[in-house]
N, CA, C and O of each residue as an XYZ file, in Angstrom:
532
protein
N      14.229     17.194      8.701
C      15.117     16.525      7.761
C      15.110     15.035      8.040
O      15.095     14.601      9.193
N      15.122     14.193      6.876
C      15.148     13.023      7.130
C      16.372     12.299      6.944
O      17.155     12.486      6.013
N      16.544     11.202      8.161
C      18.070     10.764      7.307
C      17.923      9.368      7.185
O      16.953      8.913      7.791
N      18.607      8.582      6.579
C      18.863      7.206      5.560
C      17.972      6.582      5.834
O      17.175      6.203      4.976
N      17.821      6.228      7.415
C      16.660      5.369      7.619
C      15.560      5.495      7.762
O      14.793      4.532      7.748
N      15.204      6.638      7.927
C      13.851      7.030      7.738
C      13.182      7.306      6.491
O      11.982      7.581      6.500
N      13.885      7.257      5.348
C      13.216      7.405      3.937
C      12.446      6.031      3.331
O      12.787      4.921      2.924
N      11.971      6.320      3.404
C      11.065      5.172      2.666
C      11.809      5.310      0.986
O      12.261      6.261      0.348
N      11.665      3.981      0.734
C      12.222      3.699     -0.867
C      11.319      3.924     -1.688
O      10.266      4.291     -1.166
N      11.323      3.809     -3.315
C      10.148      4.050     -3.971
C       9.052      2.702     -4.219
O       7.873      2.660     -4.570
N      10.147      1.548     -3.820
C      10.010      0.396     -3.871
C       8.402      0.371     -2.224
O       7.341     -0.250     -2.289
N       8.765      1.034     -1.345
C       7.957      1.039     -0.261
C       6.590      2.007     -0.371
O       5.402      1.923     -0.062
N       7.401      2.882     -0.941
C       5.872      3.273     -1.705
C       5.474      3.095     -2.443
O       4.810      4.003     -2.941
N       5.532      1.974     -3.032
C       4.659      1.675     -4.352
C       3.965      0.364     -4.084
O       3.015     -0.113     -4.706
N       4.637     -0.157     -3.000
C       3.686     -1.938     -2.654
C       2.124     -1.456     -1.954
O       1.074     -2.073     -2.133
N       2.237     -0.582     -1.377
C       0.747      0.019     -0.241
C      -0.075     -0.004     -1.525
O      -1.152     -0.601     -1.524
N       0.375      0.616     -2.626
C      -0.639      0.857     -3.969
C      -1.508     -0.358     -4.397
O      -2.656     -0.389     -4.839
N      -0.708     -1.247     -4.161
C      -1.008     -2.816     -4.803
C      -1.300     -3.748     -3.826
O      -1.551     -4.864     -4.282
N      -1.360     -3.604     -2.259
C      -1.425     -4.569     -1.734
C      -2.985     -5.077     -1.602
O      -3.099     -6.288     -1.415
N      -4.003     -4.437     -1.662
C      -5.219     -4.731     -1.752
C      -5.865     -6.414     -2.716
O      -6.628     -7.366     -2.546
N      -4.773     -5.767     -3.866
C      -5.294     -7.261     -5.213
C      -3.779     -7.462     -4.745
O      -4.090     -8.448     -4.077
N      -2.660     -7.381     -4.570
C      -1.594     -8.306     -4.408
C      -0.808     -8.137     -2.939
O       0.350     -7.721     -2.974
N      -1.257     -8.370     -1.997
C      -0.875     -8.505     -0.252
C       0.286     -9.062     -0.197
O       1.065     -8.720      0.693
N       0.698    -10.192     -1.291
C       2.078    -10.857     -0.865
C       2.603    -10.571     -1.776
O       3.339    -11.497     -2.118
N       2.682     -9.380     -2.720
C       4.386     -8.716     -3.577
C       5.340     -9.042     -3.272
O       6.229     -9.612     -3.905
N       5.242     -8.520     -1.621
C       6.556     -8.132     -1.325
C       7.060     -9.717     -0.979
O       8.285     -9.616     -0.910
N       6.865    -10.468     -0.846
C       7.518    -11.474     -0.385
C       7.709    -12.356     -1.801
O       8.719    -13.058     -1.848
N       6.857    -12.367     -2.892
C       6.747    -13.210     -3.914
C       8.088    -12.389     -4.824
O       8.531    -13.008     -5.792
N       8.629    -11.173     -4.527
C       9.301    -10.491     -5.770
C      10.662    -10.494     -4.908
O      11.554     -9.734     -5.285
N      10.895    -11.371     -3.675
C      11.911    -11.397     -3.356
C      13.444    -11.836     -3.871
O      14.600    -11.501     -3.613
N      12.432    -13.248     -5.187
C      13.985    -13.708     -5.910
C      13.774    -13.448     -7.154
O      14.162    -14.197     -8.050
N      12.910    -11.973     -7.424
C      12.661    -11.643     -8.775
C      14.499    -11.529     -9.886
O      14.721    -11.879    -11.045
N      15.362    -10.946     -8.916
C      16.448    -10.800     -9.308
C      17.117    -11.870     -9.850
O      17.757    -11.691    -10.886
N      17.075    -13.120     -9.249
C      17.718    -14.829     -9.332
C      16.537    -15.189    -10.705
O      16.952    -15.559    -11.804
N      15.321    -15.036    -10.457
C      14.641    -15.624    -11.492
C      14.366    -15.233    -12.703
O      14.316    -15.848    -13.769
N      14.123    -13.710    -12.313
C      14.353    -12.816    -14.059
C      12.613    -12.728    -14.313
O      12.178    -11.695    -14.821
N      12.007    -13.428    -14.082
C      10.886    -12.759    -14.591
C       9.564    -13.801    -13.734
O       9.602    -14.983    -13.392
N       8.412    -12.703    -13.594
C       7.441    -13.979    -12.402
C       6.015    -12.974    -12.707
O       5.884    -11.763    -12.889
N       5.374    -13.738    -12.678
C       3.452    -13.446    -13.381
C       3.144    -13.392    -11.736
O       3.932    -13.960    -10.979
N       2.112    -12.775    -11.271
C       0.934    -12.800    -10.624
C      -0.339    -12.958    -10.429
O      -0.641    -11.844     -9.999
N      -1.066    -13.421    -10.443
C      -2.574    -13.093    -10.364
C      -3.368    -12.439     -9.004
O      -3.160    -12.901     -7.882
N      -4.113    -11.535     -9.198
C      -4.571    -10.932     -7.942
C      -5.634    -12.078     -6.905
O      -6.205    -13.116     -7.238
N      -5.583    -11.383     -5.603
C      -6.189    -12.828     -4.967
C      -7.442    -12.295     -4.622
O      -8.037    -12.887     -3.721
N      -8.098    -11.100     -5.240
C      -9.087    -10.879     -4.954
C     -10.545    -11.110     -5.827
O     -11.687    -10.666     -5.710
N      -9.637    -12.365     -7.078
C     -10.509    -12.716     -7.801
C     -10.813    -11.867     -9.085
O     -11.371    -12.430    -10.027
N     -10.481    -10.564     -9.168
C     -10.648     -9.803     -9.783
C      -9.503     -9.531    -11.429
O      -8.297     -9.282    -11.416
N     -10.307     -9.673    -12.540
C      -9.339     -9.645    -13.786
C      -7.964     -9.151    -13.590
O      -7.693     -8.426    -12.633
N      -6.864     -9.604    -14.678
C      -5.692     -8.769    -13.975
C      -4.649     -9.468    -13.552
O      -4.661    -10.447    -12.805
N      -3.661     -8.893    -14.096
C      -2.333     -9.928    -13.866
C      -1.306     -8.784    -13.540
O      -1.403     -7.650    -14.010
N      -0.077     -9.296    -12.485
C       0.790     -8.296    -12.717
C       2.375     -8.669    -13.407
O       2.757     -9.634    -12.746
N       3.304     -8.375    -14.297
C       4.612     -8.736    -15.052
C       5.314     -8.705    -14.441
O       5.608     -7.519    -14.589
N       6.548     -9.361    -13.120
C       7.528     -8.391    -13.177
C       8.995     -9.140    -13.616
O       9.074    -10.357    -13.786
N      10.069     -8.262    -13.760
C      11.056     -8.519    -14.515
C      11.547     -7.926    -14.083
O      11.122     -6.913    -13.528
N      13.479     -8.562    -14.189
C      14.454     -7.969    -13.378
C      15.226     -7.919    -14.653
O      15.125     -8.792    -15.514
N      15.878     -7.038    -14.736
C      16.812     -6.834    -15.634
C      17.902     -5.719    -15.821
O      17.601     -4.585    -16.194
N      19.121     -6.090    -15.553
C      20.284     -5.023    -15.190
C      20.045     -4.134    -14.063
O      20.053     -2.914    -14.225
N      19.869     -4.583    -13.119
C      19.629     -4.239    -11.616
C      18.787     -3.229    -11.781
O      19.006     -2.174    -11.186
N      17.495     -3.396    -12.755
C      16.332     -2.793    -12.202
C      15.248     -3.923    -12.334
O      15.458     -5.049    -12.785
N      13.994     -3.410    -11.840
C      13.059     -4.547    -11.584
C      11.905     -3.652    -12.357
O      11.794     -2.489    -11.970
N      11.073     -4.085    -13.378
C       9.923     -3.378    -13.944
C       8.668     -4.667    -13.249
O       8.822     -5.878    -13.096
N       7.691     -3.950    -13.006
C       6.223     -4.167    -12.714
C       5.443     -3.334    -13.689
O       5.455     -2.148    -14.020
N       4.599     -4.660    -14.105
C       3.894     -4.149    -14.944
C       1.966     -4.700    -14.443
O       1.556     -5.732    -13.911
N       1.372     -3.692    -14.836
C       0.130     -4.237    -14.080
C      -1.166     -4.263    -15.214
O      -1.709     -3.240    -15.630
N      -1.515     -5.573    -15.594
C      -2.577     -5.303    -17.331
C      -4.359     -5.445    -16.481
O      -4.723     -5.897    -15.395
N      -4.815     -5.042    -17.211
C      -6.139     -5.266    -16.964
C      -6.501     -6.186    -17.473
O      -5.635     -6.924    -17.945
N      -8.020     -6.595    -17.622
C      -8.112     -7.762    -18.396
C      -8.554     -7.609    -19.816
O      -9.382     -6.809    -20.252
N      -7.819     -8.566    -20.506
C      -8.119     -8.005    -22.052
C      -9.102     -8.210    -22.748
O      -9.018     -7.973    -23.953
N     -10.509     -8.790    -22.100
C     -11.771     -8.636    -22.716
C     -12.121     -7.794    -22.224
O     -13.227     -7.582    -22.721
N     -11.870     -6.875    -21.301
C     -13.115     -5.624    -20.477
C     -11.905     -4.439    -20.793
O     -12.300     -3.408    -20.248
N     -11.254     -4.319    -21.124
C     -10.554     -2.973    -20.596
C     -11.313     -2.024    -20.664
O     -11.033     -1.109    -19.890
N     -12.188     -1.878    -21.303
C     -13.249     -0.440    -21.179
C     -13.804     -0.416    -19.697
O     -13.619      0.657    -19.122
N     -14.350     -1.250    -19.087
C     -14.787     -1.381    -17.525
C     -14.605     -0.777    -16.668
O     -13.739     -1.126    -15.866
N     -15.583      0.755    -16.418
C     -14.947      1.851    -15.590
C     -16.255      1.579    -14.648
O     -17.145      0.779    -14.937
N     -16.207      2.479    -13.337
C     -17.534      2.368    -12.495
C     -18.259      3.524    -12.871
O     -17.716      4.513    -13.364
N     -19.646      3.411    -12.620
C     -20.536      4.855    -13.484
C     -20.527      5.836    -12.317
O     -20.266      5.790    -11.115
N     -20.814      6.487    -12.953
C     -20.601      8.416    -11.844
C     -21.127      7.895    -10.815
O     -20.264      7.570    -10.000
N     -22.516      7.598    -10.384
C     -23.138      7.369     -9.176
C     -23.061      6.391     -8.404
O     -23.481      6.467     -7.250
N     -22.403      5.081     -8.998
C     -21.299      4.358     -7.810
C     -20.686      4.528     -7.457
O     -20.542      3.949     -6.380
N     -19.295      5.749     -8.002
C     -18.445      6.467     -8.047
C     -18.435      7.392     -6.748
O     -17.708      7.490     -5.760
N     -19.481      7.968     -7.175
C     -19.657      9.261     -5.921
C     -20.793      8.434     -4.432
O     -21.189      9.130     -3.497
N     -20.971      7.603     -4.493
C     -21.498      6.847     -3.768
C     -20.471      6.190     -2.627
O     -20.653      6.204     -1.409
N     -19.237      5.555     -3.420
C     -18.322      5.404     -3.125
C     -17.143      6.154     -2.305
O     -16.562      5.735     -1.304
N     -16.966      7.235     -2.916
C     -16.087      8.427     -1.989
C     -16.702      9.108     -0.619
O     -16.012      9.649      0.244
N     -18.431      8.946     -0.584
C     -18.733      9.399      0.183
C     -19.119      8.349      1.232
O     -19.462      8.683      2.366
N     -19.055      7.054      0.823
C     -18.834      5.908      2.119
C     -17.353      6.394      2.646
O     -17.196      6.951      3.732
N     -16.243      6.091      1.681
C     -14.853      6.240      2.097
C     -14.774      7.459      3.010
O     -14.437      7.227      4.171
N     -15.045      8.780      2.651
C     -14.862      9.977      3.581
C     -15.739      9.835      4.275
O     -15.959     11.006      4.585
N     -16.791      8.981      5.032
C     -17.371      9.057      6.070
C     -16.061      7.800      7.239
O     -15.680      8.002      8.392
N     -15.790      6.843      6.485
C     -15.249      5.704      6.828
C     -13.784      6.044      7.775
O     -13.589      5.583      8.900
N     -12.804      6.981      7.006
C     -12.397      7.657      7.143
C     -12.015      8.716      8.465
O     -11.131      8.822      9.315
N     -13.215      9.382      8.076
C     -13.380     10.375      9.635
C     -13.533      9.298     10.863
O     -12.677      9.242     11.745
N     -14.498      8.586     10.857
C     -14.531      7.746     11.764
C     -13.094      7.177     12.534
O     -12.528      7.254     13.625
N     -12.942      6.641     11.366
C     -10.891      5.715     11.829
C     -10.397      6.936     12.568
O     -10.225      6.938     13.787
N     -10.178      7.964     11.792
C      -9.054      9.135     12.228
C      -9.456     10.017     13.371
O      -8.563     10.649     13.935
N     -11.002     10.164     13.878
C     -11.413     10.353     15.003
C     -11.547      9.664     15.984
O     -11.619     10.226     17.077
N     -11.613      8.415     15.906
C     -11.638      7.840     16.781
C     -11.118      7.676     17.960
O     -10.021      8.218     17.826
N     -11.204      7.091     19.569
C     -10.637      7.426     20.578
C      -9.223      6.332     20.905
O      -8.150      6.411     21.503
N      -9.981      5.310     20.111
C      -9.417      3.698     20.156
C      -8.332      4.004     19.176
O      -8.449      4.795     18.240
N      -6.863      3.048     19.584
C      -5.660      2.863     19.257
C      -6.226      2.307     17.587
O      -7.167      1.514     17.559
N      -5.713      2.686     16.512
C      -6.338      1.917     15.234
C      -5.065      2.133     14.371
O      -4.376      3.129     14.154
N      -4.987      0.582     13.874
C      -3.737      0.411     12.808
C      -4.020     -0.216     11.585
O      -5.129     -0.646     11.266
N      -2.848     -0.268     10.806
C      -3.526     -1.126      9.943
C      -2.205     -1.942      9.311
O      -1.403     -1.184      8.765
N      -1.922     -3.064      9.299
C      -0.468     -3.737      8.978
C      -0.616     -4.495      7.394
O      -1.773     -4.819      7.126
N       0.270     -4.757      6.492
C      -0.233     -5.289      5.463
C       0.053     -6.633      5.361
O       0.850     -6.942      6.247
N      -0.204     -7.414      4.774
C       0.307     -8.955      4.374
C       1.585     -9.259      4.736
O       1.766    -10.475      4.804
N       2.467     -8.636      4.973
C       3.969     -8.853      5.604
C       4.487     -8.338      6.617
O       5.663     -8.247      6.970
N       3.233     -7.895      7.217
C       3.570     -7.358      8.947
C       3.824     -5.857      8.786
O       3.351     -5.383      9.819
N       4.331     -4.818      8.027
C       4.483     -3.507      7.874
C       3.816     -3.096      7.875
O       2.911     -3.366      7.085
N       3.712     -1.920      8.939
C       2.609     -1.111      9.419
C       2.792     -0.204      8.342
O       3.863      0.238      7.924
N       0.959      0.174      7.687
C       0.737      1.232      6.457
C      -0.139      2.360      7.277
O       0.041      3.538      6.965
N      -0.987      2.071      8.213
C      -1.837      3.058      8.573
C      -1.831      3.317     10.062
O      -1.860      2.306     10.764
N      -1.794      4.646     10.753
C      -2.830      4.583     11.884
C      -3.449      5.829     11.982
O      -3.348      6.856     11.311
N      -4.130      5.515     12.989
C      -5.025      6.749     13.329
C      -4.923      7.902     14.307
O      -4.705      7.297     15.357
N      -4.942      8.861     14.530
C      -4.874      9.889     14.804
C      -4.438      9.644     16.285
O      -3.312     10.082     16.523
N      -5.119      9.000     17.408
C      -5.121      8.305     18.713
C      -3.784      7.511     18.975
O      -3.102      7.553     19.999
N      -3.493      6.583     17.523
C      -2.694      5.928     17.810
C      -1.198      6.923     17.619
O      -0.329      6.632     18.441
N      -0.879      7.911     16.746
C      -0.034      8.981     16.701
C       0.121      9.288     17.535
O       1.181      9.105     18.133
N      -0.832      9.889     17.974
C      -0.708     10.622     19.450
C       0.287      9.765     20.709
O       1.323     10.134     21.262
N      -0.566      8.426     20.878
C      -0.016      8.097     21.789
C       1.504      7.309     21.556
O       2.216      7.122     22.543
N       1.931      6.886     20.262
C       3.211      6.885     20.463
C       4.025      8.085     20.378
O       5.239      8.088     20.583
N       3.284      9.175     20.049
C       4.412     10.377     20.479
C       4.861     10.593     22.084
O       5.987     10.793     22.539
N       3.699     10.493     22.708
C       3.745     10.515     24.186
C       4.704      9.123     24.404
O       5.739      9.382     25.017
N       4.589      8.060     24.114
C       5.563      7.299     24.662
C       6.912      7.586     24.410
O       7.781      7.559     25.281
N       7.127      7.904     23.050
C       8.198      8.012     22.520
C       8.734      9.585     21.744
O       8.852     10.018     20.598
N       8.993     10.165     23.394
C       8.834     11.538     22.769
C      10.026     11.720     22.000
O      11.098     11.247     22.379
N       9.925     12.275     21.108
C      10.904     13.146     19.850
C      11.866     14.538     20.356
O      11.722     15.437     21.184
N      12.576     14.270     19.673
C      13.301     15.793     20.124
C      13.330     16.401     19.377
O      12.769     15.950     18.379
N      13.966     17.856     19.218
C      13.340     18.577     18.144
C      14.160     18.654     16.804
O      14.123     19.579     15.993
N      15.083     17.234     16.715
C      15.252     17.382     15.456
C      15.354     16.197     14.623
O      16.015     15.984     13.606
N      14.027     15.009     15.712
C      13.709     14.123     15.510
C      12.638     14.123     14.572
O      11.975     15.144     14.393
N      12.341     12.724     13.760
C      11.075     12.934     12.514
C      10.467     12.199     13.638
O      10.930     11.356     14.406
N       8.788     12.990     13.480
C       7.915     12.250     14.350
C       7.031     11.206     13.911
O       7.240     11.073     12.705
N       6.436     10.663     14.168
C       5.675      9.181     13.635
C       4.623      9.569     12.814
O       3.903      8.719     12.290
């Protein structure tokens, strides 16, 4: 069972989605509330803007593609070329022997690896009706 502080918001799961083309969300949508509305552009160079807007204590994100390509998909065999770098890439990280993390643009840890689990369980052992890492 999880309690208050251990839940991640939807707000926390939804920045990991985006931090790749937008790393500093979380810090740029901080006075989205005071300002009411703020554009993005991704920093990875890549078409693409993101909307967001605050309005009656909710916040909408909106994410467009670019409006000369929207058809622009990758073809099957880059595609599957692709998943099978990632699931090799993958095993590697999560087998590995070495401590491996991964933090995003604002210091919050999103990833680790199997080694690194391990060994903060051993440091920081859990009890049994503790959530483990």
């Amino acid at each position: 069972m999880q309690n208050g502080k251990d839940h991640r918001s939807d707000w926390e799961n939804f920045l990991p989605l985006l931090s790749a083309r937008f790393p500093h969300l979380r810090s740029q949508c901080l006075d989205l509330a005071t300002v009411g509305t703020k554009t993005f552009t991704p920093e990875d160079g890549q078409p693409g803007w993101i909307e967001a807007e605050f309005w009656n204590g909710l916040a909408r994100i909106t994410v467009f593609q670019d409006k000369d390509h929207p058809e622009e998909i990758l073809n099957p065999l880059t595609t599957a070329a692709m998943e099978h770098e990632l699931e090799t890439l993958r095993g590697i990280g999560e087998d590995s022997p070495q401590l491996i993390w991964k933090h995003d643009a604002e210091g919050v840890m999103t990833w680790a690896n199997r080694a690194y689990i391990e060994m903060s369980e051993e440091i920081n052992s859990a009890g049994p009706d503790d959530i483990r890492p």
